[in-house]
N, C-alpha and C positions, 0 to 999 in steps of 0.2 A: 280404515278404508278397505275393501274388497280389494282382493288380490289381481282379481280378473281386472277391475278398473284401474289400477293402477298399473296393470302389464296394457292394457289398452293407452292410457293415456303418454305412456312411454313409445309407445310406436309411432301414436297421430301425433303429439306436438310437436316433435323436431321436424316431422314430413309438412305443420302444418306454418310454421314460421323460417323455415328452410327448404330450399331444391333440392331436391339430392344429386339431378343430374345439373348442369351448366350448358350454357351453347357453347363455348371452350369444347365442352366434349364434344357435344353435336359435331359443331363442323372438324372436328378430329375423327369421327367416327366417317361424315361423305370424304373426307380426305383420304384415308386409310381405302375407303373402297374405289374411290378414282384412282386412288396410286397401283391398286391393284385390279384393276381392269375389269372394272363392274360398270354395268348399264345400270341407268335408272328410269322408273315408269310410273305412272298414275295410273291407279286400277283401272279405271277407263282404258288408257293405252293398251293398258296390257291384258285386260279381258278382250279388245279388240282384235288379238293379235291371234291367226290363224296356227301359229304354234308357238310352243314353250322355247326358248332362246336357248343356246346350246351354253353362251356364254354363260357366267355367275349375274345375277340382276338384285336390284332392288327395287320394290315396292311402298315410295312413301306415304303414310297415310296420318296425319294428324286430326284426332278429334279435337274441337275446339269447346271443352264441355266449360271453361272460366277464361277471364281475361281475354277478349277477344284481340286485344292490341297485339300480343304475343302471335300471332298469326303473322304478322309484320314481320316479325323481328327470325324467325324461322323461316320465310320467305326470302328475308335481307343475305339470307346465308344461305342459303341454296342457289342464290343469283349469283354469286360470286365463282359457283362450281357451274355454273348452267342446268341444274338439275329444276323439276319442275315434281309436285307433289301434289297429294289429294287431300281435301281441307272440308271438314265437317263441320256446320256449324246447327246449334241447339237455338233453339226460339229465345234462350238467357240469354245467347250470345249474338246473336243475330246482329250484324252491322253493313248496311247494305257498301257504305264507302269503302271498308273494309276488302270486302270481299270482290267486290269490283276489280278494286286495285287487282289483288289475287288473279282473279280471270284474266288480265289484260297483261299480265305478267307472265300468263301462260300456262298458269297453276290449275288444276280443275278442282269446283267449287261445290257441295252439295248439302242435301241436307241430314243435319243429324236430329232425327226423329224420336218423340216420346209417347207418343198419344196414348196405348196402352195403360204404359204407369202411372202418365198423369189422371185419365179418366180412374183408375183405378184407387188413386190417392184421395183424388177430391172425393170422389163417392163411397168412401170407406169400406170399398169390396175387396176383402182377404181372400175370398177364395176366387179360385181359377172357373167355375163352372157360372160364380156370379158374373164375371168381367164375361164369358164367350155368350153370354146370356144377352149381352149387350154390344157384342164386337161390329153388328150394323152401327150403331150409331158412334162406336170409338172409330171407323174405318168413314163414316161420311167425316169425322174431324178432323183427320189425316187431310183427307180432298180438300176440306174447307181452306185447311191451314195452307198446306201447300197452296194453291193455286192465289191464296193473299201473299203469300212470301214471295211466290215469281213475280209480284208486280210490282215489289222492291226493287228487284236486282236489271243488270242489261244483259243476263245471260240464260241460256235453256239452264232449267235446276232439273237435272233428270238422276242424277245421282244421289241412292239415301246408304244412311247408315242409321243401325240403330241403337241407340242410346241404352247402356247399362244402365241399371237402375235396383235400387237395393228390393224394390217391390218385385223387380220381375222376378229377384230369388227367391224371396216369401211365396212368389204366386206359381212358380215352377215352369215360365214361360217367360217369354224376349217380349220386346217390342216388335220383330220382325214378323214375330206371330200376322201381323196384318198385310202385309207385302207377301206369303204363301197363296196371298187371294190374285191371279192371275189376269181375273180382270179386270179388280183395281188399277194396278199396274198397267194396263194397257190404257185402260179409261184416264189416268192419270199422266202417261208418255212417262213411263218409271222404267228406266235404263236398266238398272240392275239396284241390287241390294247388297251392303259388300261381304255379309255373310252366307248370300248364296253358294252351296255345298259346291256345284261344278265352277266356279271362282277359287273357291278357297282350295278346292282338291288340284288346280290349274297349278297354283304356287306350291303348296304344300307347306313349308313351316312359317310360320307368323309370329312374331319376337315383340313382345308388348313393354314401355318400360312401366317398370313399379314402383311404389315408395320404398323407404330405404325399410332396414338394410338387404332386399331382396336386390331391388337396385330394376330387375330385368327377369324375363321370363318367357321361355324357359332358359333361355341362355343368353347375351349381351348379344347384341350386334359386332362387335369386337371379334369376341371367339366365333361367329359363324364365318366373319370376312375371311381369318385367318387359316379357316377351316375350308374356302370358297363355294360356300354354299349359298343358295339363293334363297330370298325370303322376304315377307310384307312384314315390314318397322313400324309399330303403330306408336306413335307419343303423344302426349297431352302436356300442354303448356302448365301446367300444373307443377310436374315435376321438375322441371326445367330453366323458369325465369319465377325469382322469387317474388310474390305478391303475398304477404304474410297477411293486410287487411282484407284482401281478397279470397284468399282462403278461409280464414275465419269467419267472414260472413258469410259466406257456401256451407263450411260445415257448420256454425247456427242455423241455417236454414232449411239443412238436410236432418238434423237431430228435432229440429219441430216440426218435419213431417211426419217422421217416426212415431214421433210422439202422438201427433192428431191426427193420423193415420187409422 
């Protein structure tokens, strides 16, 4: 067997039938920064907010890219601290009950967007000059999609995020690529984008977790608290609450786009 395959399959299969992190941790990691005298904000709040807090802050943001139930259970722990978070979810995960719940809880709720990759997948365009060849009609899909998804929910969805994707790296471009267009975004009532540069430059460090054994990147939330520095937490339920049949059918599904891609 290839070396490379087997140093591959040593990394994904413990990350793909095991957590690496726990909500143990989780709520050890909001405890740690309550006990040490940190705010916390939904990038909405906190993009709202006419200056940067003097205080140390947190920025929770949850992509919701599997298991949409896991949103719950992240939420269930956050209520216990009264913290409130920002919750993305992808057209997979989409659960209007869900997400409801989320809003009335006081959580802010948005959408995690693909249209690019996906257009780019189905129509087997490798290159970047074919996909912007085409970014009128990947950008009426976005509209299309959005404005069916808000008539799920009981809330404004004016918050996007956008969706990693192993094709945006092939193709050398984001999903976000579509939200640079200013008057979609208006035309659309689109709040903000959460990788807009004057956001991200607003907080400055943003602390992602990983599979193992990086764990976190570029440093734990742990060592930043300890450190009192302020920063946007991004996690995915992936890592966090084990769903091993759940994983497994994501990445079969991810490796046969690959493939007929």
């Amino acid at each position: 067997m290839n070396k490379e395959l087997i140093k591959r399959l040593l990394y994904k299969l413990p990350n793909t039938f095991a957590a690496p992190h726990s909500m143990k941790e989780y709520a050890d990691i909001l405890s740690l920064a309550t006990d040490s005298g940190y705010a916390f904000y939904t990038l909405g709040s906190f993009r709202n907010m006419e200056t940067v807090p003097d205080k140390p802050f947190i920025i929770l943001r949850h992509d919701i890219d599997t298991n949409p139930a896991a949103a719950l259970i992240y939420s269930e722990i956050e209520q216990r601290f009264g913290i409130k978070a920002s919750y993305f979810f992808r057209r997979c995960t989409w659960n209007p009950r869900i997400m409801n719940m989320l809003n009335r809880r006081g959580h802010e709720v948005g959408y995690h967007y693909e249209e690019l990759s996906d257009f780019a997948k189905a129509k087997h365009l490798k290159n970047l000059n074919e996909v912007m060849d085409k970014i009128g009609a990947i950008k009426q899909q976005f509209a299309s999609n959005l404005a069916n998804l808000r008539l799920t929910v009981d809330f404004d969805l004016t918050a996007m995020a956008s969706h990693g994707d192993f094709a945006c790296v092939k193709l050398d471009t984001g999903n976000d690529e579509l939200l640079k267009d200013h008057e979609l975004r208006a035309r659309m009532g689109v709040e903000y984008e959460v990788y807009d540069e004057a956001l991200m430059q607003k907080y400055g460090l943003h602390i992602s977790d990983w599979p193992a054994p990086e764990g976190y990147h570029p440093k734990s939330p742990k060592e930043a608290i300890q450190a009192s520095e302020s920063f946007l937490f991004l996690s995915h339920p992936r890592w966090w609450i084990p769903d091993a049949l759940g994983n497994l059918k994501y990445d079969i599904k991810v490796n046969y786009q690959k493939l007929t891609w």
